[in-house]
RODO-2510 file (C-alpha; in nm, 4 decimals, decimal comma):
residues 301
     n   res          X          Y          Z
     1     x     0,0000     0,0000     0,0000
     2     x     0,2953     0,2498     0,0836
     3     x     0,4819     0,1256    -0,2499
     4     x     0,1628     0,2251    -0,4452
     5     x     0,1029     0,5871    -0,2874
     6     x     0,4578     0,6858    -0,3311
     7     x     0,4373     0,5581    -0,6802
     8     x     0,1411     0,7869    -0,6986
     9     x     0,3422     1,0475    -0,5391
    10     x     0,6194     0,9971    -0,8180
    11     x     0,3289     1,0147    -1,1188
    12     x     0,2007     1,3396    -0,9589
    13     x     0,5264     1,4878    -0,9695
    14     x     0,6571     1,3915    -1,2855
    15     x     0,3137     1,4701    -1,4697
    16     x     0,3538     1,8604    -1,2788
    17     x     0,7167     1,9037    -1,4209
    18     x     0,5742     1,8237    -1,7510
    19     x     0,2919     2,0431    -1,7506
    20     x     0,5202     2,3548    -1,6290
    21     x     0,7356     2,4690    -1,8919
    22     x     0,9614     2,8178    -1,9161
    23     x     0,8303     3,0877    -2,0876
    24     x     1,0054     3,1329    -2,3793
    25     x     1,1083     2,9275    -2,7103
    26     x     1,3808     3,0735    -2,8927
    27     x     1,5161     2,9718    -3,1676
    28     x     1,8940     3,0939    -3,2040
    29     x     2,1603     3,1338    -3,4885
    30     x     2,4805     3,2129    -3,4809
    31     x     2,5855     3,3625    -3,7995
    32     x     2,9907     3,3683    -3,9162
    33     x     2,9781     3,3832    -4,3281
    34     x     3,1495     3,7389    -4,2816
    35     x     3,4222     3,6306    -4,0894
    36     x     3,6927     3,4025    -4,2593
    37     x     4,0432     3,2650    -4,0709
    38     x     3,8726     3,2420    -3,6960
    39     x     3,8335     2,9339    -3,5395
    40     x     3,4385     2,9036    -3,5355
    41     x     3,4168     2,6719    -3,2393
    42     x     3,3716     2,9556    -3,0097
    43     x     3,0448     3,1202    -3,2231
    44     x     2,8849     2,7174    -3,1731
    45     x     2,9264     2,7040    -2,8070
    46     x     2,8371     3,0488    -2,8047
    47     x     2,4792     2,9667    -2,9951
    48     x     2,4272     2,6814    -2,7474
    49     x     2,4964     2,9476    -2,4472
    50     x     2,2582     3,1943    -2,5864
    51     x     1,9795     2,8897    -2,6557
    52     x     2,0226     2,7597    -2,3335
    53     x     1,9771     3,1399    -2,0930
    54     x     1,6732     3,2341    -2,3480
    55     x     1,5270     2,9240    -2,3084
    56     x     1,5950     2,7434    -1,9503
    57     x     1,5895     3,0632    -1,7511
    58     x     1,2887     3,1261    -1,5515
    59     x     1,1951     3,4278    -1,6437
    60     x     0,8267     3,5121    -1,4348
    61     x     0,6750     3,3213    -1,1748
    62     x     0,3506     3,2697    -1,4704
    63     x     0,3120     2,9235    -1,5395
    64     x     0,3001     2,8313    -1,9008
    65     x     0,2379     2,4810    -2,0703
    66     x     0,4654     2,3355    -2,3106
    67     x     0,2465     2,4508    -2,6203
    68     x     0,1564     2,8241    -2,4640
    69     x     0,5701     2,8927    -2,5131
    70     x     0,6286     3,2630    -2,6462
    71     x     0,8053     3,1735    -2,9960
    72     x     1,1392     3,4451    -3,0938
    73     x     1,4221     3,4315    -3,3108
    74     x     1,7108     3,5487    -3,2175
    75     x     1,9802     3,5893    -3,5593
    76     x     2,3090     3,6870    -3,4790
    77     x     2,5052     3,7798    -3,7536
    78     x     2,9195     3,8147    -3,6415
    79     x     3,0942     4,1276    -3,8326
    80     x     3,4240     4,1480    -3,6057
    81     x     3,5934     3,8913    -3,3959
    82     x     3,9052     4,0515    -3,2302
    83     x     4,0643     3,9738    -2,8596
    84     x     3,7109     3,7988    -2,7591
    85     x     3,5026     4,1252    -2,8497
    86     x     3,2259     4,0344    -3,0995
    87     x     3,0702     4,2735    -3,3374
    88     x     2,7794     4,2326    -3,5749
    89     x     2,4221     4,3004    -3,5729
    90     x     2,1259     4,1225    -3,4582
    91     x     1,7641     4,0202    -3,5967
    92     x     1,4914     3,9906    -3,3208
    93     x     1,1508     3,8119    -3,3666
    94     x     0,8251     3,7226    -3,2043
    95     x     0,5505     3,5762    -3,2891
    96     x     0,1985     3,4686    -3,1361
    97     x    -0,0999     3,2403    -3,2527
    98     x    -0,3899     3,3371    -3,3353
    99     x    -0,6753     3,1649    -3,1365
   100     x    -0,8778     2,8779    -3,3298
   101     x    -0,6209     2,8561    -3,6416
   102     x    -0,2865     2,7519    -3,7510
   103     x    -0,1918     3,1098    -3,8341
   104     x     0,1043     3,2804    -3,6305
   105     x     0,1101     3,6695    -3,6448
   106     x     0,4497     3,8339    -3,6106
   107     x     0,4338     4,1070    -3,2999
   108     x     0,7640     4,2459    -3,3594
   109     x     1,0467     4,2192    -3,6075
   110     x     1,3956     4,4523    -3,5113
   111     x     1,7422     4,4477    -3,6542
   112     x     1,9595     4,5817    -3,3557
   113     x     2,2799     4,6795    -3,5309
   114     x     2,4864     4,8196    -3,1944
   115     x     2,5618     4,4663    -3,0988
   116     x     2,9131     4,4711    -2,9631
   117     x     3,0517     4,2228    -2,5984
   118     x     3,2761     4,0298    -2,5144
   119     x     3,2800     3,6297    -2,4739
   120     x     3,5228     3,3628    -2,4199
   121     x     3,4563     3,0157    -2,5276
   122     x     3,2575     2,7985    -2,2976
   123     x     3,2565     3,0973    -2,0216
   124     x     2,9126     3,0434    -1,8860
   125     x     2,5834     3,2954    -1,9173
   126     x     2,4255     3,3428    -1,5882
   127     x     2,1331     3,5042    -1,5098
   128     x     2,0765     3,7182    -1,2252
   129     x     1,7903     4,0455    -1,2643
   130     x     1,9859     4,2182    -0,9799
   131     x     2,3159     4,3055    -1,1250
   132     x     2,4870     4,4024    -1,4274
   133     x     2,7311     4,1317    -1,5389
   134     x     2,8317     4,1790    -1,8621
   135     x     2,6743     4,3120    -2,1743
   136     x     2,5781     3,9882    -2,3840
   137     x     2,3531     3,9122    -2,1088
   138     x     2,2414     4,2458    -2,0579
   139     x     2,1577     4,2127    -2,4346
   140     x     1,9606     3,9107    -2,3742
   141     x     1,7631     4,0134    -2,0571
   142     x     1,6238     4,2940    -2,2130
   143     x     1,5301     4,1022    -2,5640
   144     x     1,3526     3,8075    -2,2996
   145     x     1,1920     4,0854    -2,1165
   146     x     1,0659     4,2740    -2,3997
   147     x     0,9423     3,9755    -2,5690
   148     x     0,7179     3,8641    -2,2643
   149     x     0,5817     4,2104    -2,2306
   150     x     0,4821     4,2387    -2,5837
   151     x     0,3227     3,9162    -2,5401
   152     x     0,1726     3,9681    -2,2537
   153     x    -0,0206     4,2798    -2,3965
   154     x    -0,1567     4,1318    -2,6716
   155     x    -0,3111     3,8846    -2,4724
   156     x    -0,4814     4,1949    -2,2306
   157     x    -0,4458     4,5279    -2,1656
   158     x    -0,1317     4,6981    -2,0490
   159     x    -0,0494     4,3255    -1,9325
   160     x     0,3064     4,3327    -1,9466
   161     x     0,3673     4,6263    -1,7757
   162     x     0,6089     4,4021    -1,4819
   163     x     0,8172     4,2951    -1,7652
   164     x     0,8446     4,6231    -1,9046
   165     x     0,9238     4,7535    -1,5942
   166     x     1,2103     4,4626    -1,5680
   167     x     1,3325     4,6033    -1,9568
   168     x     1,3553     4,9440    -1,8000
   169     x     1,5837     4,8598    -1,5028
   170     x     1,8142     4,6826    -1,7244
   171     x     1,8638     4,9949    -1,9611
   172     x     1,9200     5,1709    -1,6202
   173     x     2,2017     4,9280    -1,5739
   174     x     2,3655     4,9454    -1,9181
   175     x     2,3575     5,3140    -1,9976
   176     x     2,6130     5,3323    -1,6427
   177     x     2,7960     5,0236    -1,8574
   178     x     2,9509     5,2517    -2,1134
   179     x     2,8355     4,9730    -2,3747
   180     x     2,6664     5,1422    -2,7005
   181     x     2,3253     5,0498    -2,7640
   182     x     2,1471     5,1962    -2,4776
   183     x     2,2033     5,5743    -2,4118
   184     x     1,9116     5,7561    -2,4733
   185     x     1,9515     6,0060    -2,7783
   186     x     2,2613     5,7728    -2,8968
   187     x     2,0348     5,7248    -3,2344
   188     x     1,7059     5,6815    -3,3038
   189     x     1,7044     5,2820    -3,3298
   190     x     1,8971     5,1753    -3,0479
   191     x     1,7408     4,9495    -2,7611
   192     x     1,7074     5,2670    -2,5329
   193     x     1,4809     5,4458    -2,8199
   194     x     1,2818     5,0476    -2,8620
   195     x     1,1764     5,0488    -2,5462
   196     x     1,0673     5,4328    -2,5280
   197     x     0,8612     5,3680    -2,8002
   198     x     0,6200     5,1702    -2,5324
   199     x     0,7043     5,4123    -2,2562
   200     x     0,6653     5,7330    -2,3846
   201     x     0,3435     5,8870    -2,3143
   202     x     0,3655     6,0300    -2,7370
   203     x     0,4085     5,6967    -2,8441
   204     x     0,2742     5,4293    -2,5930
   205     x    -0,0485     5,4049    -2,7300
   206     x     0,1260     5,1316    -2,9429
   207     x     0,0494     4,9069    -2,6275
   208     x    -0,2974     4,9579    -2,6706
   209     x    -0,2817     4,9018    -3,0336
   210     x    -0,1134     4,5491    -2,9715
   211     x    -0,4314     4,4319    -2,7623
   212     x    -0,6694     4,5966    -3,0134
   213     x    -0,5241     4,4523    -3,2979
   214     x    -0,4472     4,0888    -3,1860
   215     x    -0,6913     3,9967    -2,9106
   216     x    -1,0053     4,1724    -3,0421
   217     x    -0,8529     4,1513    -3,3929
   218     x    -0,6938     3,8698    -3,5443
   219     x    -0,8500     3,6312    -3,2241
   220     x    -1,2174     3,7383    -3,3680
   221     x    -1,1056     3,7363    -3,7158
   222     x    -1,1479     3,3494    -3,7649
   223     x    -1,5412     3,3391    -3,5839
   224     x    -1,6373     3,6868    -3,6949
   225     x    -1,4251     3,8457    -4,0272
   226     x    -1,5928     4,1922    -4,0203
   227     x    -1,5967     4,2070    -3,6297
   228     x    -1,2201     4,0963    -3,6086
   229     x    -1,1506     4,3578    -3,9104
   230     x    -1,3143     4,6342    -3,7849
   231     x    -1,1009     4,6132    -3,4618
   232     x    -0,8203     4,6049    -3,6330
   233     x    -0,9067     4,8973    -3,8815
   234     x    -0,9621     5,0794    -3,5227
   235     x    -0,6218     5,0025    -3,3765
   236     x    -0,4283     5,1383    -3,7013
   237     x    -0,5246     5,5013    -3,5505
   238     x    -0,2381     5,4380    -3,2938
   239     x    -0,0192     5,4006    -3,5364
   240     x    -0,1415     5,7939    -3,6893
   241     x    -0,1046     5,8974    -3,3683
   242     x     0,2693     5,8150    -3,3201
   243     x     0,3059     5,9549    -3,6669
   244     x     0,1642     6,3224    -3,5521
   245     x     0,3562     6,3206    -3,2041
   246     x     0,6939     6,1192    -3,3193
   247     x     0,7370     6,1298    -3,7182
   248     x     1,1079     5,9967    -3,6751
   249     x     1,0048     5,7107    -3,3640
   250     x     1,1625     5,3502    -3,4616
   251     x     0,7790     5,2161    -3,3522
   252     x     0,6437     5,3112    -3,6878
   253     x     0,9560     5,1039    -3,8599
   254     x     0,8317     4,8192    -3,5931
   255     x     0,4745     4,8463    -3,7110
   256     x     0,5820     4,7945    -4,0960
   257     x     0,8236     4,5341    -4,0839
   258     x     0,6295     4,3343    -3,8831
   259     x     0,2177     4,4266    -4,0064
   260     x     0,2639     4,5725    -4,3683
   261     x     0,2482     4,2379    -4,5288
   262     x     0,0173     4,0747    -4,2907
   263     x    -0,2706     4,3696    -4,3511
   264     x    -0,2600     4,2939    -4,7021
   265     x    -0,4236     3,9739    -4,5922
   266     x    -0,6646     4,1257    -4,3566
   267     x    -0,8194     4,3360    -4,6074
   268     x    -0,8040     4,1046    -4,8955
   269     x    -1,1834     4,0474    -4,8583
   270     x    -1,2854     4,3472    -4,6666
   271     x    -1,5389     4,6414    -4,8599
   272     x    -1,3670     4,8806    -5,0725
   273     x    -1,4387     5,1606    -4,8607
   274     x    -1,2859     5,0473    -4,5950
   275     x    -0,9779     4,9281    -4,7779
   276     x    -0,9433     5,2609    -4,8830
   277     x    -0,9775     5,4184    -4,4946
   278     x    -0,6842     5,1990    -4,4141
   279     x    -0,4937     5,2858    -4,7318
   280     x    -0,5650     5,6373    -4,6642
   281     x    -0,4442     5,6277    -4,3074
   282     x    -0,0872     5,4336    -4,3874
   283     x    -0,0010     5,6286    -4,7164
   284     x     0,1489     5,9596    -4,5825
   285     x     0,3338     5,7040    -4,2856
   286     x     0,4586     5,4899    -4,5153
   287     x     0,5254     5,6471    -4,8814
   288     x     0,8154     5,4649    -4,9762
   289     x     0,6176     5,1605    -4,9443
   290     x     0,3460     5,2203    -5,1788
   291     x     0,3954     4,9570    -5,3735
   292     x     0,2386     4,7228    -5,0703
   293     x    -0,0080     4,9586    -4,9769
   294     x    -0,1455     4,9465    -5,3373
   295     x    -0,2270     4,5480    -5,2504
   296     x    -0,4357     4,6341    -4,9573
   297     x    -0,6382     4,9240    -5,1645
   298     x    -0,6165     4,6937    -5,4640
   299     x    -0,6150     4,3587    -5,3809
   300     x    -0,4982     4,1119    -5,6377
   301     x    -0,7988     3,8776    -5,7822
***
Protein backbone atom coordinates (compact mmCIF):
# COMPACT_ATOMS: atom_id res chain seq x y z
CA UNK A 1 0.00 0.00 0.00
CA UNK A 2 2.95 2.50 0.84
CA UNK A 3 4.82 1.26 -2.50
CA UNK A 4 1.63 2.25 -4.45
CA UNK A 5 1.03 5.87 -2.87
CA UNK A 6 4.58 6.86 -3.31
CA UNK A 7 4.37 5.58 -6.80
CA UNK A 8 1.41 7.87 -6.99
CA UNK A 9 3.42 10.48 -5.39
CA UNK A 10 6.19 9.97 -8.18
CA UNK A 11 3.29 10.15 -11.19
CA UNK A 12 2.01 13.40 -9.59
CA UNK A 13 5.26 14.88 -9.70
CA UNK A 14 6.57 13.92 -12.86
CA UNK A 15 3.14 14.70 -14.70
CA UNK A 16 3.54 18.60 -12.79
CA UNK A 17 7.17 19.04 -14.21
CA UNK A 18 5.74 18.24 -17.51
CA UNK A 19 2.92 20.43 -17.51
CA UNK A 20 5.20 23.55 -16.29
CA UNK A 21 7.36 24.69 -18.92
CA UNK A 22 9.61 28.18 -19.16
CA UNK A 23 8.30 30.88 -20.88
CA UNK A 24 10.05 31.33 -23.79
CA UNK A 25 11.08 29.28 -27.10
CA UNK A 26 13.81 30.73 -28.93
CA UNK A 27 15.16 29.72 -31.68
CA UNK A 28 18.94 30.94 -32.04
CA UNK A 29 21.60 31.34 -34.88
CA UNK A 30 24.81 32.13 -34.81
CA UNK A 31 25.86 33.63 -38.00
CA UNK A 32 29.91 33.68 -39.16
CA UNK A 33 29.78 33.83 -43.28
CA UNK A 34 31.49 37.39 -42.82
CA UNK A 35 34.22 36.31 -40.89
CA UNK A 36 36.93 34.03 -42.59
CA UNK A 37 40.43 32.65 -40.71
CA UNK A 38 38.73 32.42 -36.96
CA UNK A 39 38.33 29.34 -35.39
CA UNK A 40 34.39 29.04 -35.35
CA UNK A 41 34.17 26.72 -32.39
CA UNK A 42 33.72 29.56 -30.10
CA UNK A 43 30.45 31.20 -32.23
CA UNK A 44 28.85 27.17 -31.73
CA UNK A 45 29.26 27.04 -28.07
CA UNK A 46 28.37 30.49 -28.05
CA UNK A 47 24.79 29.67 -29.95
CA UNK A 48 24.27 26.81 -27.47
CA UNK A 49 24.96 29.48 -24.47
CA UNK A 50 22.58 31.94 -25.86
CA UNK A 51 19.79 28.90 -26.56
CA UNK A 52 20.23 27.60 -23.33
CA UNK A 53 19.77 31.40 -20.93
CA UNK A 54 16.73 32.34 -23.48
CA UNK A 55 15.27 29.24 -23.08
CA UNK A 56 15.95 27.43 -19.50
CA UNK A 57 15.90 30.63 -17.51
CA UNK A 58 12.89 31.26 -15.52
CA UNK A 59 11.95 34.28 -16.44
CA UNK A 60 8.27 35.12 -14.35
CA UNK A 61 6.75 33.21 -11.75
CA UNK A 62 3.51 32.70 -14.70
CA UNK A 63 3.12 29.23 -15.40
CA UNK A 64 3.00 28.31 -19.01
CA UNK A 65 2.38 24.81 -20.70
CA UNK A 66 4.65 23.35 -23.11
CA UNK A 67 2.47 24.51 -26.20
CA UNK A 68 1.56 28.24 -24.64
CA UNK A 69 5.70 28.93 -25.13
CA UNK A 70 6.29 32.63 -26.46
CA UNK A 71 8.05 31.73 -29.96
CA UNK A 72 11.39 34.45 -30.94
CA UNK A 73 14.22 34.31 -33.11
CA UNK A 74 17.11 35.49 -32.18
CA UNK A 75 19.80 35.89 -35.59
CA UNK A 76 23.09 36.87 -34.79
CA UNK A 77 25.05 37.80 -37.54
CA UNK A 78 29.19 38.15 -36.41
CA UNK A 79 30.94 41.28 -38.33
CA UNK A 80 34.24 41.48 -36.06
CA UNK A 81 35.93 38.91 -33.96
CA UNK A 82 39.05 40.51 -32.30
CA UNK A 83 40.64 39.74 -28.60
CA UNK A 84 37.11 37.99 -27.59
CA UNK A 85 35.03 41.25 -28.50
CA UNK A 86 32.26 40.34 -30.99
CA UNK A 87 30.70 42.74 -33.37
CA UNK A 88 27.79 42.33 -35.75
CA UNK A 89 24.22 43.00 -35.73
CA UNK A 90 21.26 41.23 -34.58
CA UNK A 91 17.64 40.20 -35.97
CA UNK A 92 14.91 39.91 -33.21
CA UNK A 93 11.51 38.12 -33.67
CA UNK A 94 8.25 37.23 -32.04
CA UNK A 95 5.51 35.76 -32.89
CA UNK A 96 1.99 34.69 -31.36
CA UNK A 97 -1.00 32.40 -32.53
CA UNK A 98 -3.90 33.37 -33.35
CA UNK A 99 -6.75 31.65 -31.36
CA UNK A 100 -8.78 28.78 -33.30
CA UNK A 101 -6.21 28.56 -36.42
CA UNK A 102 -2.87 27.52 -37.51
CA UNK A 103 -1.92 31.10 -38.34
CA UNK A 104 1.04 32.80 -36.30
CA UNK A 105 1.10 36.70 -36.45
CA UNK A 106 4.50 38.34 -36.11
CA UNK A 107 4.34 41.07 -33.00
CA UNK A 108 7.64 42.46 -33.59
CA UNK A 109 10.47 42.19 -36.08
CA UNK A 110 13.96 44.52 -35.11
CA UNK A 111 17.42 44.48 -36.54
CA UNK A 112 19.60 45.82 -33.56
CA UNK A 113 22.80 46.80 -35.31
CA UNK A 114 24.86 48.20 -31.94
CA UNK A 115 25.62 44.66 -30.99
CA UNK A 116 29.13 44.71 -29.63
CA UNK A 117 30.52 42.23 -25.98
CA UNK A 118 32.76 40.30 -25.14
CA UNK A 119 32.80 36.30 -24.74
CA UNK A 120 35.23 33.63 -24.20
CA UNK A 121 34.56 30.16 -25.28
CA UNK A 122 32.57 27.99 -22.98
CA UNK A 123 32.57 30.97 -20.22
CA UNK A 124 29.13 30.43 -18.86
CA UNK A 125 25.83 32.95 -19.17
CA UNK A 126 24.26 33.43 -15.88
CA UNK A 127 21.33 35.04 -15.10
CA UNK A 128 20.77 37.18 -12.25
CA UNK A 129 17.90 40.45 -12.64
CA UNK A 130 19.86 42.18 -9.80
CA UNK A 131 23.16 43.06 -11.25
CA UNK A 132 24.87 44.02 -14.27
CA UNK A 133 27.31 41.32 -15.39
CA UNK A 134 28.32 41.79 -18.62
CA UNK A 135 26.74 43.12 -21.74
CA UNK A 136 25.78 39.88 -23.84
CA UNK A 137 23.53 39.12 -21.09
CA UNK A 138 22.41 42.46 -20.58
CA UNK A 139 21.58 42.13 -24.35
CA UNK A 140 19.61 39.11 -23.74
CA UNK A 141 17.63 40.13 -20.57
CA UNK A 142 16.24 42.94 -22.13
CA UNK A 143 15.30 41.02 -25.64
CA UNK A 144 13.53 38.07 -23.00
CA UNK A 145 11.92 40.85 -21.16
CA UNK A 146 10.66 42.74 -24.00
CA UNK A 147 9.42 39.76 -25.69
CA UNK A 148 7.18 38.64 -22.64
CA UNK A 149 5.82 42.10 -22.31
CA UNK A 150 4.82 42.39 -25.84
CA UNK A 151 3.23 39.16 -25.40
CA UNK A 152 1.73 39.68 -22.54
CA UNK A 153 -0.21 42.80 -23.97
CA UNK A 154 -1.57 41.32 -26.72
CA UNK A 155 -3.11 38.85 -24.72
CA UNK A 156 -4.81 41.95 -22.31
CA UNK A 157 -4.46 45.28 -21.66
CA UNK A 158 -1.32 46.98 -20.49
CA UNK A 159 -0.49 43.25 -19.32
CA UNK A 160 3.06 43.33 -19.47
CA UNK A 161 3.67 46.26 -17.76
CA UNK A 162 6.09 44.02 -14.82
CA UNK A 163 8.17 42.95 -17.65
CA UNK A 164 8.45 46.23 -19.05
CA UNK A 165 9.24 47.54 -15.94
CA UNK A 166 12.10 44.63 -15.68
CA UNK A 167 13.32 46.03 -19.57
CA UNK A 168 13.55 49.44 -18.00
CA UNK A 169 15.84 48.60 -15.03
CA UNK A 170 18.14 46.83 -17.24
CA UNK A 171 18.64 49.95 -19.61
CA UNK A 172 19.20 51.71 -16.20
CA UNK A 173 22.02 49.28 -15.74
CA UNK A 174 23.66 49.45 -19.18
CA UNK A 175 23.57 53.14 -19.98
CA UNK A 176 26.13 53.32 -16.43
CA UNK A 177 27.96 50.24 -18.57
CA UNK A 178 29.51 52.52 -21.13
CA UNK A 179 28.36 49.73 -23.75
CA UNK A 180 26.66 51.42 -27.01
CA UNK A 181 23.25 50.50 -27.64
CA UNK A 182 21.47 51.96 -24.78
CA UNK A 183 22.03 55.74 -24.12
CA UNK A 184 19.12 57.56 -24.73
CA UNK A 185 19.51 60.06 -27.78
CA UNK A 186 22.61 57.73 -28.97
CA UNK A 187 20.35 57.25 -32.34
CA UNK A 188 17.06 56.81 -33.04
CA UNK A 189 17.04 52.82 -33.30
CA UNK A 190 18.97 51.75 -30.48
CA UNK A 191 17.41 49.50 -27.61
CA UNK A 192 17.07 52.67 -25.33
CA UNK A 193 14.81 54.46 -28.20
CA UNK A 194 12.82 50.48 -28.62
CA UNK A 195 11.76 50.49 -25.46
CA UNK A 196 10.67 54.33 -25.28
CA UNK A 197 8.61 53.68 -28.00
CA UNK A 198 6.20 51.70 -25.32
CA UNK A 199 7.04 54.12 -22.56
CA UNK A 200 6.65 57.33 -23.85
CA UNK A 201 3.44 58.87 -23.14
CA UNK A 202 3.65 60.30 -27.37
CA UNK A 203 4.08 56.97 -28.44
CA UNK A 204 2.74 54.29 -25.93
CA UNK A 205 -0.48 54.05 -27.30
CA UNK A 206 1.26 51.32 -29.43
CA UNK A 207 0.49 49.07 -26.28
CA UNK A 208 -2.97 49.58 -26.71
CA UNK A 209 -2.82 49.02 -30.34
CA UNK A 210 -1.13 45.49 -29.72
CA UNK A 211 -4.31 44.32 -27.62
CA UNK A 212 -6.69 45.97 -30.13
CA UNK A 213 -5.24 44.52 -32.98
CA UNK A 214 -4.47 40.89 -31.86
CA UNK A 215 -6.91 39.97 -29.11
CA UNK A 216 -10.05 41.72 -30.42
CA UNK A 217 -8.53 41.51 -33.93
CA UNK A 218 -6.94 38.70 -35.44
CA UNK A 219 -8.50 36.31 -32.24
CA UNK A 220 -12.17 37.38 -33.68
CA UNK A 221 -11.06 37.36 -37.16
CA UNK A 222 -11.48 33.49 -37.65
CA UNK A 223 -15.41 33.39 -35.84
CA UNK A 224 -16.37 36.87 -36.95
CA UNK A 225 -14.25 38.46 -40.27
CA UNK A 226 -15.93 41.92 -40.20
CA UNK A 227 -15.97 42.07 -36.30
CA UNK A 228 -12.20 40.96 -36.09
CA UNK A 229 -11.51 43.58 -39.10
CA UNK A 230 -13.14 46.34 -37.85
CA UNK A 231 -11.01 46.13 -34.62
CA UNK A 232 -8.20 46.05 -36.33
CA UNK A 233 -9.07 48.97 -38.81
CA UNK A 234 -9.62 50.79 -35.23
CA UNK A 235 -6.22 50.02 -33.76
CA UNK A 236 -4.28 51.38 -37.01
CA UNK A 237 -5.25 55.01 -35.51
CA UNK A 238 -2.38 54.38 -32.94
CA UNK A 239 -0.19 54.01 -35.36
CA UNK A 240 -1.41 57.94 -36.89
CA UNK A 241 -1.05 58.97 -33.68
CA UNK A 242 2.69 58.15 -33.20
CA UNK A 243 3.06 59.55 -36.67
CA UNK A 244 1.64 63.22 -35.52
CA UNK A 245 3.56 63.21 -32.04
CA UNK A 246 6.94 61.19 -33.19
CA UNK A 247 7.37 61.30 -37.18
CA UNK A 248 11.08 59.97 -36.75
CA UNK A 249 10.05 57.11 -33.64
CA UNK A 250 11.62 53.50 -34.62
CA UNK A 251 7.79 52.16 -33.52
CA UNK A 252 6.44 53.11 -36.88
CA UNK A 253 9.56 51.04 -38.60
CA UNK A 254 8.32 48.19 -35.93
CA UNK A 255 4.74 48.46 -37.11
CA UNK A 256 5.82 47.95 -40.96
CA UNK A 257 8.24 45.34 -40.84
CA UNK A 258 6.29 43.34 -38.83
CA UNK A 259 2.18 44.27 -40.06
CA UNK A 260 2.64 45.73 -43.68
CA UNK A 261 2.48 42.38 -45.29
CA UNK A 262 0.17 40.75 -42.91
CA UNK A 263 -2.71 43.70 -43.51
CA UNK A 264 -2.60 42.94 -47.02
CA UNK A 265 -4.24 39.74 -45.92
CA UNK A 266 -6.65 41.26 -43.57
CA UNK A 267 -8.19 43.36 -46.07
CA UNK A 268 -8.04 41.05 -48.95
CA UNK A 269 -11.83 40.47 -48.58
CA UNK A 270 -12.85 43.47 -46.67
CA UNK A 271 -15.39 46.41 -48.60
CA UNK A 272 -13.67 48.81 -50.72
CA UNK A 273 -14.39 51.61 -48.61
CA UNK A 274 -12.86 50.47 -45.95
CA UNK A 275 -9.78 49.28 -47.78
CA UNK A 276 -9.43 52.61 -48.83
CA UNK A 277 -9.77 54.18 -44.95
CA UNK A 278 -6.84 51.99 -44.14
CA UNK A 279 -4.94 52.86 -47.32
CA UNK A 280 -5.65 56.37 -46.64
CA UNK A 281 -4.44 56.28 -43.07
CA UNK A 282 -0.87 54.34 -43.87
CA UNK A 283 -0.01 56.29 -47.16
CA UNK A 284 1.49 59.60 -45.82
CA UNK A 285 3.34 57.04 -42.86
CA UNK A 286 4.59 54.90 -45.15
CA UNK A 287 5.25 56.47 -48.81
CA UNK A 288 8.15 54.65 -49.76
CA UNK A 289 6.18 51.60 -49.44
CA UNK A 290 3.46 52.20 -51.79
CA UNK A 291 3.95 49.57 -53.73
CA UNK A 292 2.39 47.23 -50.70
CA UNK A 293 -0.08 49.59 -49.77
CA UNK A 294 -1.46 49.46 -53.37
CA UNK A 295 -2.27 45.48 -52.50
CA UNK A 296 -4.36 46.34 -49.57
CA UNK A 297 -6.38 49.24 -51.65
CA UNK A 298 -6.17 46.94 -54.64
CA UNK A 299 -6.15 43.59 -53.81
CA UNK A 300 -4.98 41.12 -56.38
CA UNK A 301 -7.99 38.78 -57.82
Amino acid sequence: MIKRFFLFLILILSSSSILKAQELLCTVEVNTSSIEGTNKSVFETLQQAISEYFNETKWTNAIFAPNERIECRFFLTVKEYTNDRIKGELQVQLSRPVYNSTYTTTLFNFKDSKIEFDYREGEPLIFNENIWSNNLTGILDFYAYLFLALDFDSFSPQGGQPYFDKAATVVQQAQSSGEIGWRAFEDTRNRSAVLSVFTDANTSMMRDMLYQYHRKGLDEMVTSPDKGRASITESLEAIKEVYDHAPMSVGLSIFRDAKLDELVNVYSKAPQTERDQVYELLQPIYPTDRQRLEKIKKPEE
